[in-house]
C-alpha positions in Angstrom: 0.0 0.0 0.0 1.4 3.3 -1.1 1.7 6.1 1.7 1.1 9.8 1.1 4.6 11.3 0.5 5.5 14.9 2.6 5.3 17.8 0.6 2.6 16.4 -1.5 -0.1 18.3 -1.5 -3.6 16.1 0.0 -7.3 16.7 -1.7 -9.3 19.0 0.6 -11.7 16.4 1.5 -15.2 18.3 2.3 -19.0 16.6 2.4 -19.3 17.1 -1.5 -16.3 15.4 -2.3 -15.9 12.6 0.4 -17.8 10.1 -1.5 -16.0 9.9 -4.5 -12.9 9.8 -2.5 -14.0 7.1 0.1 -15.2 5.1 -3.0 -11.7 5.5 -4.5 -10.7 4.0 -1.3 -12.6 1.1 -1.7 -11.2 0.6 -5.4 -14.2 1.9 -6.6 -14.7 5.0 -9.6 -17.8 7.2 -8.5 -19.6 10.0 -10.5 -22.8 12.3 -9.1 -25.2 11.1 -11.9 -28.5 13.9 -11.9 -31.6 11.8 -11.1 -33.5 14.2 -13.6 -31.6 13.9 -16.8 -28.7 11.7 -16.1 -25.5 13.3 -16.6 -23.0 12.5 -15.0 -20.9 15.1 -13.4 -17.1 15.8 -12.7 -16.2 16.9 -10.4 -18.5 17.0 -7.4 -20.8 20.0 -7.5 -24.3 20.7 -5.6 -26.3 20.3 -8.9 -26.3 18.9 -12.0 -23.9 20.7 -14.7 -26.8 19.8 -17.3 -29.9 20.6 -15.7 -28.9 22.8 -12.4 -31.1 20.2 -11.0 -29.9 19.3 -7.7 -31.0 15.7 -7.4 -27.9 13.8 -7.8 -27.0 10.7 -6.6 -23.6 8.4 -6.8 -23.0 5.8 -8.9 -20.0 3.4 -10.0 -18.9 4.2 -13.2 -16.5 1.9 -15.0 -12.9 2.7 -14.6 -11.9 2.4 -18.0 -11.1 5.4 -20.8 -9.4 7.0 -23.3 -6.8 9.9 -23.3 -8.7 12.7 -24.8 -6.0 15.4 -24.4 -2.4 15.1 -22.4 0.8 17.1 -21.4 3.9 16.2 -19.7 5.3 18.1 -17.0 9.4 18.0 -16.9 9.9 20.3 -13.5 8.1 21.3 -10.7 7.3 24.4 -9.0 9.2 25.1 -6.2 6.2 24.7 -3.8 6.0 20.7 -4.5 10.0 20.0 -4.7 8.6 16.5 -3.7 7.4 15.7 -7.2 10.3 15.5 -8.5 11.2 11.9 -8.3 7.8 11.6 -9.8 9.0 13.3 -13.4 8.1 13.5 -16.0 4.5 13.4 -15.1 2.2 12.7 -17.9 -0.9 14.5 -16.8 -4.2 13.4 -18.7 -7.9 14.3 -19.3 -9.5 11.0 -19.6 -13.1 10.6 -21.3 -14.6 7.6 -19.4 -16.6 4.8 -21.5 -19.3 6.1 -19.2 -19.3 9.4 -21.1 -17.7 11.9 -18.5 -14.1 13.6 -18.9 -11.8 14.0 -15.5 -8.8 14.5 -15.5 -6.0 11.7 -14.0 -2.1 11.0 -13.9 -0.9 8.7 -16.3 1.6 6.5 -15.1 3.4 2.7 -16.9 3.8 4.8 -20.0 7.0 6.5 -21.2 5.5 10.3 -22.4 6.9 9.5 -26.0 4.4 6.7 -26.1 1.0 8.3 -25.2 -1.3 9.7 -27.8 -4.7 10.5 -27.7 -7.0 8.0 -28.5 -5.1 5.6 -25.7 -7.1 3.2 -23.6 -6.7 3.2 -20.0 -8.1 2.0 -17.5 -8.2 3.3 -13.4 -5.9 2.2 -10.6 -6.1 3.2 -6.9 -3.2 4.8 -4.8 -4.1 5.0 -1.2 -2.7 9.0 0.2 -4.5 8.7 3.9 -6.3 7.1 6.0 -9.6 8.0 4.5 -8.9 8.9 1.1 -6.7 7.1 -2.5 -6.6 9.1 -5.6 -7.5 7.2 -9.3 -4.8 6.5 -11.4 -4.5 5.5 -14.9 -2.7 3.4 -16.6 -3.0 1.9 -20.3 -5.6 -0.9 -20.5 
């Protein structure tokens, strides 16, 4: 199990977002889906990003995509000096099967070899005791 690494900054975890990072805890991709239209929304708002309605609920979504858009970072800023074993970071927006975009790290990929169009599919990485972050890697 991976442990959060000092200096890295942690999501602020607040009552909006808490279940799609306790699900990610669990190993399990969660998206607000609006009980009125059903769009599914990312990231966690009070209503639905369609609609405005603000009947949503959470549901699994399958963890699998493909890299709509991407950039590799090379440095890091000199607030987050512990990134740097981490580089390049190959930074992704993903477009779930289930039709939403979010974005996610890439990682098992050398940055020469990602394009768009790439299938992925989500991992977990545990970064406290109550929360893990998805990951991608290719499928």
């Amino acid at each position: 199990m991976a442990q959060h690494t000092p200096g890295k900054p942690l999501p602020e975890i607040s009552d909006l977002t808490r279940p799609f990072w306790a699900a990610a805890k669990n190993r399990k991709l969660v998206m607000q889906k609006c009980k009125h239209c059903g769009t599914l929304n990312f990231y966690p708002k009070p209503w639905c990003i369609e609609c405005g309605d603000r009947g949503l609920e959470w549901v699994e979504v399958k963890p699998r995509g493909t890299i709509y858009s991407h950039t590799v970072a090379h440095t890091v800023m000199m607030n987050f000096p512990a990134w740097k074993d981490d580089l390049p970071v190959v930074l992704c927006i993903i477009e779930l099967d289930d039709g939403p975009r979010m974005y996610g790290q890439l990682t098992g990929c050398p940055p020469e070899k990602v394009h768009i169009g790439m299938q992925v599919e989500a991992y977990f990485e545990d970064i406290s005791e109550e929360a893990a972050i998805p990951k991608f890697r290719p499928a």
